[in-house]
Wavefront OBJ file of the C-alpha trace (Angstrom):
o trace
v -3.410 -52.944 88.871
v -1.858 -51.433 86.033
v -3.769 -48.200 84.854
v -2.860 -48.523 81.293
v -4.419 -51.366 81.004
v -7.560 -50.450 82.249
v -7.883 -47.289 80.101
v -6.765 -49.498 77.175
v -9.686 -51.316 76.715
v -12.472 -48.246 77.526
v -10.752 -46.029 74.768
v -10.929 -48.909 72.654
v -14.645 -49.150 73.269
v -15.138 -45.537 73.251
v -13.662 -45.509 69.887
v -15.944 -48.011 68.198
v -18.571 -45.997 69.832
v -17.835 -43.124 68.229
v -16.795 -44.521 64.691
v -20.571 -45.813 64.802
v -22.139 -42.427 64.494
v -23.710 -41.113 61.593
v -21.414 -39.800 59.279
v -17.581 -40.837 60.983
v -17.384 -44.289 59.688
v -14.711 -44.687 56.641
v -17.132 -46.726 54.500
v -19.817 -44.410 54.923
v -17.566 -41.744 53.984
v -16.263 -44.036 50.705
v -19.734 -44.411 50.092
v -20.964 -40.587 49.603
v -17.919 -40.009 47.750
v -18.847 -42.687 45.310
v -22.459 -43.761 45.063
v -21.682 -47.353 43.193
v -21.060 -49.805 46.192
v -18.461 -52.038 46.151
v -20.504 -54.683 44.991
v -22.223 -52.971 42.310
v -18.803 -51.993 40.031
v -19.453 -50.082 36.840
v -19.867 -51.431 33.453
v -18.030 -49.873 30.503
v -19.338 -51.079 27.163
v -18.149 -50.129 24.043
v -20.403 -50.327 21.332
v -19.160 -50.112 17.450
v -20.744 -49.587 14.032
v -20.030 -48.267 10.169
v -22.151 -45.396 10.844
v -20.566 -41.963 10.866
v -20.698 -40.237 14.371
v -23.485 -37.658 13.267
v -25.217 -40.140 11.437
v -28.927 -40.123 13.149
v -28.424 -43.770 13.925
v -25.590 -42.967 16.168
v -26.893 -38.959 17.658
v -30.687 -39.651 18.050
v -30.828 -43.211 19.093
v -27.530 -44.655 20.055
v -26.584 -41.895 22.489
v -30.281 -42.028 23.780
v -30.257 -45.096 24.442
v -27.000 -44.799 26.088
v -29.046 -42.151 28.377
v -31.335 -44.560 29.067
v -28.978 -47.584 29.789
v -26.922 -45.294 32.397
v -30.163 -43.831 33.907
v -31.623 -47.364 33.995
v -28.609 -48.769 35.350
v -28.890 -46.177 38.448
v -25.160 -44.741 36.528
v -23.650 -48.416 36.819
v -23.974 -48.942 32.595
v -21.489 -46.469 30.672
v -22.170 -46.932 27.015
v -18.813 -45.531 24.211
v -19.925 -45.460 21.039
v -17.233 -46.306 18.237
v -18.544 -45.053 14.927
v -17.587 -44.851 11.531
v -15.176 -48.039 11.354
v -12.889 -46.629 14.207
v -12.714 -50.327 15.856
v -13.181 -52.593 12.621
v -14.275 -52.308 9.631
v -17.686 -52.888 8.442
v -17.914 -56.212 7.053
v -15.806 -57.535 10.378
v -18.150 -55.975 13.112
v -19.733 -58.861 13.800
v -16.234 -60.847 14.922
v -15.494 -58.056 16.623
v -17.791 -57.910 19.012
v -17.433 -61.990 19.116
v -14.005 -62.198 19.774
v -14.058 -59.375 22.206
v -12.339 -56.807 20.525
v -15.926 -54.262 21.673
v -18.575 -55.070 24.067
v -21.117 -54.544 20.736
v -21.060 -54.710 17.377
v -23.574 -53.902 14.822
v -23.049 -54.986 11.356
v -24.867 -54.982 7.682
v -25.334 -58.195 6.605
v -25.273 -57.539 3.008
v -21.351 -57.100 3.587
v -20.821 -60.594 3.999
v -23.288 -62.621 1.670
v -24.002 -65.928 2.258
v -22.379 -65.669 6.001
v -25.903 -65.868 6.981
v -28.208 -67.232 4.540
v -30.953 -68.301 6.565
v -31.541 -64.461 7.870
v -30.898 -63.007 4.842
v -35.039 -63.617 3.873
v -35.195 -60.138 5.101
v -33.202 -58.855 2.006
v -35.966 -60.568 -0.508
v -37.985 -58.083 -2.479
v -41.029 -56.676 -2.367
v -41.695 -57.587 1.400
v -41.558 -54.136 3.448
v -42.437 -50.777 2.846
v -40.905 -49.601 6.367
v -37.125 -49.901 8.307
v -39.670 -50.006 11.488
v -41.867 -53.165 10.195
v -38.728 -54.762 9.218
v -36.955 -54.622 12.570
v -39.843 -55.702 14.232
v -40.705 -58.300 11.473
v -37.062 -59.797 11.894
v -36.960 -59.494 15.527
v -40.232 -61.984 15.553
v -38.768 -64.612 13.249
v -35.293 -64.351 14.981
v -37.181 -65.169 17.908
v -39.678 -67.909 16.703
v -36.974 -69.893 14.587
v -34.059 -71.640 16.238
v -33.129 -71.834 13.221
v -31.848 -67.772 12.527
v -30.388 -67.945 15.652
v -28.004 -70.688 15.070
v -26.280 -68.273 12.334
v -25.351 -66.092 14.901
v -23.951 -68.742 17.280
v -21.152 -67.763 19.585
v -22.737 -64.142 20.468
v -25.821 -62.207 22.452
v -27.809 -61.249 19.610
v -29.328 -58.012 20.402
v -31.734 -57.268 17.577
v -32.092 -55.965 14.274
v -32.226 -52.334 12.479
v -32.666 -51.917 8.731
v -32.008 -48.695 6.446
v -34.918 -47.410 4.288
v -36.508 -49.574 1.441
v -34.391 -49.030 -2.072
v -36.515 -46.743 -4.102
v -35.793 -46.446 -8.661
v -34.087 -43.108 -9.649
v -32.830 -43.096 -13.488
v -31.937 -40.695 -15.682
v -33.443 -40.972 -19.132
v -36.151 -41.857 -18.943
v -39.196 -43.332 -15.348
v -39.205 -46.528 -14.655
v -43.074 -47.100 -13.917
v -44.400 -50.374 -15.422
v -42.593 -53.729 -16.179
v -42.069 -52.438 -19.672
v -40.081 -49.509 -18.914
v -37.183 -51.797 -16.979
v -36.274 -52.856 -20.568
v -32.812 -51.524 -20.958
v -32.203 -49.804 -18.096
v -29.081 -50.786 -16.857
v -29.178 -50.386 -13.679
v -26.815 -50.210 -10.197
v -27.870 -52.151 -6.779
v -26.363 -52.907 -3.641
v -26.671 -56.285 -1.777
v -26.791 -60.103 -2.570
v -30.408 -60.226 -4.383
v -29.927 -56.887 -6.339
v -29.123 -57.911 -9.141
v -31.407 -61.093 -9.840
v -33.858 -58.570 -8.544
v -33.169 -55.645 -11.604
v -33.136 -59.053 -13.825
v -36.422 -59.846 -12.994
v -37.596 -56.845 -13.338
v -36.503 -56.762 -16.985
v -33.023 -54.655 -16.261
v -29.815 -54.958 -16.762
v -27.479 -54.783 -13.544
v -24.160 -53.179 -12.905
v -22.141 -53.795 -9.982
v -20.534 -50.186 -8.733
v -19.930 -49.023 -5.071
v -21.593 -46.067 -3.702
v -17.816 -43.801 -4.152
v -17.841 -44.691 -7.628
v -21.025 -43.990 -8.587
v -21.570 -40.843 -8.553
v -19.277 -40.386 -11.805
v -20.570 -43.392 -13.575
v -23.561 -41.311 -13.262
v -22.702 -38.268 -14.143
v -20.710 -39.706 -17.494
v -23.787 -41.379 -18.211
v -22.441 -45.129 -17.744
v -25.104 -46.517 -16.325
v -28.776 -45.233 -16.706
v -30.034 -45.244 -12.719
v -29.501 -46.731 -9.590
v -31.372 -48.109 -6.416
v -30.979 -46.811 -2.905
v -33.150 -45.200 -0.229
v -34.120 -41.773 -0.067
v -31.635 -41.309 2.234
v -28.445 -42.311 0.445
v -29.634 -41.127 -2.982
v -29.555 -37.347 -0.785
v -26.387 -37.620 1.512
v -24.453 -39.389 -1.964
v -25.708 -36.672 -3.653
v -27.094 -39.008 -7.088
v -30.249 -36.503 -6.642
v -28.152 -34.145 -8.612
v -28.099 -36.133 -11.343
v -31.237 -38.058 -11.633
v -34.383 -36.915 -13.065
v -37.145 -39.425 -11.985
v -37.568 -40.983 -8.716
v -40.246 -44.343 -8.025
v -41.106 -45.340 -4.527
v -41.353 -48.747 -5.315
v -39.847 -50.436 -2.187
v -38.187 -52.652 -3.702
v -35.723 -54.262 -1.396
v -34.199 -53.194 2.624
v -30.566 -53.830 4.266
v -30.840 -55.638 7.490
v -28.143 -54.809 10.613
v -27.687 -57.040 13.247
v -26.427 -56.090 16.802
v -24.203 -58.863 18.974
v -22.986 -58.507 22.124
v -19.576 -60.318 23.483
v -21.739 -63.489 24.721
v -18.892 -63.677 27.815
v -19.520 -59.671 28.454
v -23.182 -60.166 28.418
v -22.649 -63.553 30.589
v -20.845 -61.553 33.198
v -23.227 -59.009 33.509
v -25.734 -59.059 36.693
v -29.618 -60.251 36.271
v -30.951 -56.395 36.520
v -28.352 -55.266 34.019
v -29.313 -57.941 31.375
v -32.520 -57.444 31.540
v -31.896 -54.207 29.715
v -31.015 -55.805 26.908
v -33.675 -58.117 26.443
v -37.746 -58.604 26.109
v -39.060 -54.916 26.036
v -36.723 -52.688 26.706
v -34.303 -54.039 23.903
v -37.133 -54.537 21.322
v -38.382 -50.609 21.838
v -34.827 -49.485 21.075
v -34.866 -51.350 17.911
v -38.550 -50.111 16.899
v -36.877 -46.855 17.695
v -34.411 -47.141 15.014
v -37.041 -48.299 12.585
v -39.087 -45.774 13.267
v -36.508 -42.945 13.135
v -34.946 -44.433 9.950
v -38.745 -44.043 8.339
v -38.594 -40.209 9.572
v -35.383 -39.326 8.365
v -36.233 -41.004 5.292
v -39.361 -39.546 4.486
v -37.103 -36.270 5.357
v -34.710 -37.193 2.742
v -37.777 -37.589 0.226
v -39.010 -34.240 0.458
v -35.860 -32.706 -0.284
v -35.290 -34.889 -3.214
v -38.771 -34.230 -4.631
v -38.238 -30.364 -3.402
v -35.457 -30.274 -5.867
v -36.924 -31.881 -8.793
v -39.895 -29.185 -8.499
v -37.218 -26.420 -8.109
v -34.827 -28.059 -11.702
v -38.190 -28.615 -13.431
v -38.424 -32.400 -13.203
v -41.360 -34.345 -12.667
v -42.526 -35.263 -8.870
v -41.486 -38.458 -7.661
v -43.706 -40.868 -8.776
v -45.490 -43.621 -6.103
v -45.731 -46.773 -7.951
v -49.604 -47.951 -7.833
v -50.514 -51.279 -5.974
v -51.968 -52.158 -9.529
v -48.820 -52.039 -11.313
v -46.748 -53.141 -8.003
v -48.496 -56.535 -8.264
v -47.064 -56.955 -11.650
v -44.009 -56.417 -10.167
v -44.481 -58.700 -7.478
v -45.468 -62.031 -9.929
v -41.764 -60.912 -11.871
v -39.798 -61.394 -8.395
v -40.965 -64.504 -7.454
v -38.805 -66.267 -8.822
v -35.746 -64.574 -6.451
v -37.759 -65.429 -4.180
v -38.326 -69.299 -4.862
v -34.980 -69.469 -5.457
v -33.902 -68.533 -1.754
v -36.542 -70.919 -0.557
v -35.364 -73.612 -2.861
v -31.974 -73.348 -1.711
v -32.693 -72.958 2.324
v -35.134 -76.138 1.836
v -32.608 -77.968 0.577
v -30.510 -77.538 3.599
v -33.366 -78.972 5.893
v -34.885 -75.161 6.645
v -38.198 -74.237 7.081
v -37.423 -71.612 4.549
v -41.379 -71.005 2.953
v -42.528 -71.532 6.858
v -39.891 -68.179 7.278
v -41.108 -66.459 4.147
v -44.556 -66.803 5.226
v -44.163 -65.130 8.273
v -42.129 -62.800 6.831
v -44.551 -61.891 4.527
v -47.426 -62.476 7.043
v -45.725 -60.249 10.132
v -44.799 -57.322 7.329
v -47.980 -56.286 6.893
v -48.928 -56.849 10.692
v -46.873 -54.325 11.987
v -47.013 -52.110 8.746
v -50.428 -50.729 10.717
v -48.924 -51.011 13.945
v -49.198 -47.937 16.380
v -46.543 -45.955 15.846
v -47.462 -43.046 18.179
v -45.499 -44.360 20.916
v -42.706 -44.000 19.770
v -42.251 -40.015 19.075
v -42.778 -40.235 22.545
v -40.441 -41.915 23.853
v -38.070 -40.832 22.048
v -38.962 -37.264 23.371
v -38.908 -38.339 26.548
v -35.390 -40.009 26.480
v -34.228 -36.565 24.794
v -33.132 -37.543 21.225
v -31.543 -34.677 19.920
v -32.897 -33.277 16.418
v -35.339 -36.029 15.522
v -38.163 -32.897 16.000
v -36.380 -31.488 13.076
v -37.582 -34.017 10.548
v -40.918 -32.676 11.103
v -39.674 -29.392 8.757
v -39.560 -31.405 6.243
v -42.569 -32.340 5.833
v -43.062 -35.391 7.961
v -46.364 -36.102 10.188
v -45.081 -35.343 13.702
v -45.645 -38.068 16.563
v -49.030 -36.012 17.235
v -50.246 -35.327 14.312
v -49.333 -39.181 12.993
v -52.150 -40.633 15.776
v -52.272 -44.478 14.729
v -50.907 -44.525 10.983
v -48.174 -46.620 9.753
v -44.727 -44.869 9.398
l 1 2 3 4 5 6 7 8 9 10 11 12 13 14 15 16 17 18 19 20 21 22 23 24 25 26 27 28 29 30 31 32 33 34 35 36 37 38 39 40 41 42 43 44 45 46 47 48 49 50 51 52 53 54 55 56 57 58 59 60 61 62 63 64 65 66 67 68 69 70 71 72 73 74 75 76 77 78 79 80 81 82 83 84 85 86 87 88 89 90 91 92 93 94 95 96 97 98 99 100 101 102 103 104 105 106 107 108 109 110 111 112 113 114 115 116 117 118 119 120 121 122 123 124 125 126 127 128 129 130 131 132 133 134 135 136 137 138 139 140 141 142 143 144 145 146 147 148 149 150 151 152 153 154 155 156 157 158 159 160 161 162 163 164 165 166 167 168 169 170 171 172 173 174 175 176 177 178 179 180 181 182 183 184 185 186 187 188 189 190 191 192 193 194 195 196 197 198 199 200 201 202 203 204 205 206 207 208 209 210 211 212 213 214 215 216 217 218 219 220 221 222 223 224 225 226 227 228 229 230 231 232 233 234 235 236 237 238 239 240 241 242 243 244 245 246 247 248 249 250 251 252 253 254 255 256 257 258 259 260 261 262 263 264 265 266 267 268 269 270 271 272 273 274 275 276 277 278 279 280 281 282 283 284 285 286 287 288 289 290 291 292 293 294 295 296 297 298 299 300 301 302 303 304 305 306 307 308 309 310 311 312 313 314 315 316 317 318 319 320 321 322 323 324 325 326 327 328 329 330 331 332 333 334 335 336 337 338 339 340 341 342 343 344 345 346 347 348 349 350 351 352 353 354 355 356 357 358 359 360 361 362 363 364 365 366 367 368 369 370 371 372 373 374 375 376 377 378 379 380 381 382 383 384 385 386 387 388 389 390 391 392 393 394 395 396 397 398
């Protein structure tokens, strides 16, 4: 008998023996050195927007949520935001993230009127006095209507965010009652701005936000409509001498994901992004859009006390439903024109106008929480300023 080959096969054995203790296998040792198991790989998403990097949008919630995703994920979801344009520009976002240039895309739909008609009933006047009752206003309709969705055909539709309601800052002279609109020519962003300002009894001019902060200064036109926000960060508050929280009109986003990226993505992973958990993040944005705003409005009415000026003026629900009866007929006309497509357009409106002042008195206290507890940076700052803080808000509307 040969003695190397009876040796041969007891090291062999020994050998296995000993690989199968604790700690000496190789793909134990892989496995400690990476957590993610082979069959749970790591999924980069890139996620792009028109938003500057510091913009709140992007720092409070986007990172957050990015947070959340990886934690969530157990560290198998990596989320890269691309701000400010870096990936496409704004009014191409949405074919981005459709044609797989980035995993996400969130875009305005005001840049691309009449792209989607059907969901632009959230851009009708007079319907919400919140960013946070619009998102979740739009989400419901999205969701009840097969009709919105088919717009966005081709894509994972996400959910909606929507900048603050467009609030009346002129320089002459307050806009306050139907009667003062006479004249007023008047700047608005969007595809129903200017029927709206027509309605109203104004006269529109079409300028983009660069421009218009020398039009205003020379005096070229006699006011403009934005949200707090952008009549701060433009800086039009240093020319303008009345403000009128009217509410007149909001700018819808919409976020898409690659429907192939989502497609490819496990069950568990998915399930982030829908129901829920995607619905919350969207609330989120509402809700911190309504804070920064209401931010932005102190500072603006801050610095009319400090020049002198008159306070900024809340319109009164008396005089609003003047206002209301004048914009109908923007109104009828969208409904006229989705009808005659075979829409359910005044079904849409309806809701729209039904759902708005549902979650208008929604609970809101839930969400300073969570966004606390996912560690938004600097939305506790807003509170300075002279917003209600989650706490102290209880059960109000934003």
């Amino acid at each position: 008998m040969n003695p190397e080959k009876t040796l041969l096969p007891l090291f062999v054995i020994f050998t296995m023996a000993f690989l199968s203790l604790p700690g000496c296998s190789n793909n134990d040792t892989d496995s400690r050195a990476n957590p993610h198991q082979k069959d749970e790989p790591i999924f980069e998403l890139t996620m792009a927007n028109q938003h500057p990097g510091e913009f709140p949008m992007n720092r409070v919630i986007n990172e957050s949520w990015g947070k959340w995703l990886e934690r969530e994920s157990k560290g198998r979801v990596k989320l890269t935001i691309l701000p400010a344009e870096t990936a496409a520009k704004a009014a191409d976002l949405f074919d981005a993230a459709r044609n797989g240039i980035v995993d996400i895309g969130c875009q305005m739909l005001a840049m691309t009127p009449g792209r989607f008609p059907l969901n632009e009933v959230a851009q009708l006047p007079l319907i919400f006095s919140s960013s946070r009752a619009a998102a979740l206003t739009h989400m419901a309709l999205y969701e009840k209507y097969p009709e919105l969705q088919k717009e966005f055909k081709g894509v994972k539709v996400l959910g909606f965010h929507f900048n603050g309601p467009a609030q009346i800052h002129t320089l002459k002279s307050p806009i306050r009652t139907l009667a003062d609109w006479r004249g007023q020519v008047m700047v608005g962003w969007g595809p129903y701005a200017a029927q709206i300002i027509k309605a109203l009894g104004g006269t529109p001019e079409m300028i983009g936000p660069p421009e218009l902060y020398d039009a205003l200064a020379k005096k070229v036109v006699d006011g403009n409509l934005v949200e707090w926000e952008g009549q701060h960060l433009w800086h039009y508050d240093d020319q303008a001498k009345y403000s009128t929280e009217a509410n007149l009109y909001i700018t819808p986003f919409v976020h898409v994901m690659n429907q192939e990226k989502f497609n490819r993505l496990p069950p568990d992973i998915q399930a982030l992004f829908v129901g829920d958990n995607i619905h919350l993040v969207h609330e989120l944005q509402g809700y911190n859009f309504d804070k920064d705003d209401a931010k932005y409005k102190a500072l603006i009415n801050d610095n009319f006390i400090k020049r002198g000026a008159e306070a900024i003026y809340v319109l009164p629900e008396e005089e609003r439903a003047k206002w209301v009866e004048a914009i109908k007929s923007v109104r009828e006309s969208w409904v006229k024109t989705m009808a005659a497509k075979g829409y359910p357009a005044r079904a849409i409106l309806d809701d729209a106008l039904r759902l708005a002042k549902e979650f208008e008195t929604k609970p809101t206290d839930h969400c300073g929480r969570t966004l606390s507890a996912w560690g938004a940076p600097g939305y506790k700052t807003i509170e300075a300023h002279g917003a209600k803080s989650p706490q102290e808000e209880g059960k109000t509307a934003p």
